[in-house]
C-alpha positions as CSV (number, residue, x, y, z in Angstrom):
1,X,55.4,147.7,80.0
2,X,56.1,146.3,83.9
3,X,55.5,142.8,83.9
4,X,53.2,141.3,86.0
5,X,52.6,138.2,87.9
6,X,50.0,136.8,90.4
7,X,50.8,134.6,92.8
8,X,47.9,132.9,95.0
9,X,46.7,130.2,96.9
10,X,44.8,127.7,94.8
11,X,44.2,128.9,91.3
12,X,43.1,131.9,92.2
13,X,45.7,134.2,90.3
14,X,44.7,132.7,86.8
15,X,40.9,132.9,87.5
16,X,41.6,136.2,88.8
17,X,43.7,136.9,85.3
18,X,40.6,135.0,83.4
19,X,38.2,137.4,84.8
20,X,40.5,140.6,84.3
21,X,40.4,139.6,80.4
22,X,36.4,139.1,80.3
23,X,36.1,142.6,81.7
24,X,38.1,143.8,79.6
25,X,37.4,142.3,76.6
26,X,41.0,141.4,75.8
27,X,43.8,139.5,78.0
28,X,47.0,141.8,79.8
29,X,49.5,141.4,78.2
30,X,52.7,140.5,79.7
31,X,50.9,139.1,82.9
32,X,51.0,135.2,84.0
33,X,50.0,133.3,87.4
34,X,51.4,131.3,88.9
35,X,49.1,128.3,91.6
36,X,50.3,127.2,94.5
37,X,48.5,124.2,95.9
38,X,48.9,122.4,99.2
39,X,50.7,119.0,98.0
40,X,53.8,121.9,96.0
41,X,57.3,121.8,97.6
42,X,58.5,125.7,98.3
43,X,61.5,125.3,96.1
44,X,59.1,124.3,93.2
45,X,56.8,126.9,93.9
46,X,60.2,129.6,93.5
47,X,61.5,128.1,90.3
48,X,57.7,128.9,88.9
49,X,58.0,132.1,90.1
50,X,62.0,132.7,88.7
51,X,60.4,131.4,85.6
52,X,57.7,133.5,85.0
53,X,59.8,136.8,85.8
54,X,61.7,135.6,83.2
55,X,59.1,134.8,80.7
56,X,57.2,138.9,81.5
57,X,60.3,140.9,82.1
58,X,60.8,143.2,78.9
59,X,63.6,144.9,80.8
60,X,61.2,148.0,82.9
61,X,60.8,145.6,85.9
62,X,58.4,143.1,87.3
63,X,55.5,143.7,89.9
64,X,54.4,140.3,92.0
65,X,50.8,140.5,93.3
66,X,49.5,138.0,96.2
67,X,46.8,137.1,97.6
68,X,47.5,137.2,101.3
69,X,50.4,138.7,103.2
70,X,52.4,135.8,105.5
71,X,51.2,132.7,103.2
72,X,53.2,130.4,101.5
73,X,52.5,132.6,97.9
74,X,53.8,135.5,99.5
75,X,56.2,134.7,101.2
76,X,57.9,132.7,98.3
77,X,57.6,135.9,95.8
78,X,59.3,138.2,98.5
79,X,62.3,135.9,98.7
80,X,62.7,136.5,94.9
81,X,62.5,140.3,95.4
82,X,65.0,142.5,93.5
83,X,65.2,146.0,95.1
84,X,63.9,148.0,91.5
85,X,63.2,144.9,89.3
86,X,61.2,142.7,91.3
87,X,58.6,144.2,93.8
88,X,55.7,142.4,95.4
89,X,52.4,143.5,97.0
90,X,49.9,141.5,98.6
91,X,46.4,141.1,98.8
92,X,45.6,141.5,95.5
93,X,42.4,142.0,94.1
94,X,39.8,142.0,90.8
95,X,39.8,146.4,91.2
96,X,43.6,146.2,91.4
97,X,44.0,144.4,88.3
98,X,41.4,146.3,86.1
């Protein structure tokens, strides 16, 4: 399975992930978010990100959603892009995820 990690302003990817899983009835597997609030440094921000490909990448790649294209999320999670491993899309949404 692709991993898959959200990346938003706020904590907006985990209540995002919270509401996938109540939907659902049962949590994604192999999915994490990652918050990015006003007082984080950008290389802090990256080494969360680096971390969490690490911890949802079984080997078949990872896909980074964020919540809005040309913010600070998105921007950080493109400069960890990996042409085939690591791809990211913005604006993600609750539709997107279920």
């Amino acid at each position: 399975m692709v991993g898959l990690i959200l990346v938003a302003h706020g904590n907006l990817a985990n209540e995002l992930l919270n509401t996938t899983a109540m939907i659902l009835g049962e949590a994604l597997t192999s999915a994490v978010g990652v918050p990015v609030n006003a007082m984080d440094d950008p290389e802090s921000i990256t080494d969360r990100i680096e971390q969490a490909i690490e911890q949802v990448n079984t080997g078949r790649g990872v896909l980074i959603l964020t919540d809005m294209f040309g913010g600070t999320p998105s921007n950080l999670a493109i400069s960890v892009m990996e042409n085939g491993h690591v791809e990211v899309v913005a604006g993600m949404n609750l539709p997107m995820l279920i």
